[in-house]
C-alpha positions in Angstrom: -55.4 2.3 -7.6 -55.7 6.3 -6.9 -54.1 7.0 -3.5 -57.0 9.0 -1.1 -55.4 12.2 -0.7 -58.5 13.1 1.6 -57.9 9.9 3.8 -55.8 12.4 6.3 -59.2 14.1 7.0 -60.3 10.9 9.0 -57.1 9.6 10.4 -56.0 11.7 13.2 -52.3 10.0 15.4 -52.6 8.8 18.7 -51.1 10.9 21.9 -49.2 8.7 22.1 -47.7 8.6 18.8 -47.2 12.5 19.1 -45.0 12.5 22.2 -42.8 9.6 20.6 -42.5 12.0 17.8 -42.0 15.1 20.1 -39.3 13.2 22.2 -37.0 12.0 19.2 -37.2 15.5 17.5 -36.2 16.8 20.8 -33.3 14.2 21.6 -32.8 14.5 17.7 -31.9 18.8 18.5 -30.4 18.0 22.1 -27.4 15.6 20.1 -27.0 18.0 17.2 -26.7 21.1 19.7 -24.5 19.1 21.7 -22.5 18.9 18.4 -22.2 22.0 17.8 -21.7 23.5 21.1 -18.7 21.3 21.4 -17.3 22.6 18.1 -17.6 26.0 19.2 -16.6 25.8 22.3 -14.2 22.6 22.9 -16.1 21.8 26.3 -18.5 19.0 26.7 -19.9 20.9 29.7 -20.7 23.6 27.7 -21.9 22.3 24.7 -24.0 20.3 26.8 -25.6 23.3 29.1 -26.3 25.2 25.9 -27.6 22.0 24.2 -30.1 21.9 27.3 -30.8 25.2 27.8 -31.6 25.8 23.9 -33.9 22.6 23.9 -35.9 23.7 26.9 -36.4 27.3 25.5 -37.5 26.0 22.1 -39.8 23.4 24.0 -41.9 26.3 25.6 -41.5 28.6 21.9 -43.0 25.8 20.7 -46.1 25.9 22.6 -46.5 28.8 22.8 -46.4 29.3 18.9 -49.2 26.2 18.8 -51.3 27.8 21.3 -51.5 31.1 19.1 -51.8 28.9 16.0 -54.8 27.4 17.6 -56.7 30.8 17.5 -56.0 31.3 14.6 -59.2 30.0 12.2 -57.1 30.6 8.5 -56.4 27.2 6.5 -58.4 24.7 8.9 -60.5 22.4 7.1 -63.7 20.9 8.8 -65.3 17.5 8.8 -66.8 18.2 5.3 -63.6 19.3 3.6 -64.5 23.0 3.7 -61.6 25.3 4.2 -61.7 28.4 6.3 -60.5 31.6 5.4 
């Protein structure tokens, strides 16, 4: 049996799925800056405040980028498969 490439078109994830997603990418980057703040620096404190402070920044890039990404109309596809342009 063929898998249904197109099958994405009609399945779209819950809210609530996207926020567990969002919130282990996040804690995902908040450990590994953490990391590597610590390496750096040899302070936990400061590892951690930059691990924070990075996260929070690149929280609101993030929106920010998808909010300018919604206006943007190139490579959408509709309800009949149609891509725009």
């Amino acid at each position: 049996m063929q898998p249904d490439h197109n099958n994405w078109l009609n399945s779209m994830e819950s809210p609530t799925r996207t926020i567990a997603k969002a919130v282990s990418w996040q804690l995902l980057g908040l450990f590994s800056m953490t990391l590597i703040g610590y390496l750096f620096t040899g302070s936990v404190t400061a590892a951690g405040s930059l691990a924070v402070v990075t996260t929070l920044i690149g929280a609101v890039c993030y929106v920010l980028h998808e909010r300018v990404w919604n206006r943007i109309s190139w490579g959408r596809v509709d309800s009949l498969g149609t891509t725009s342009r």
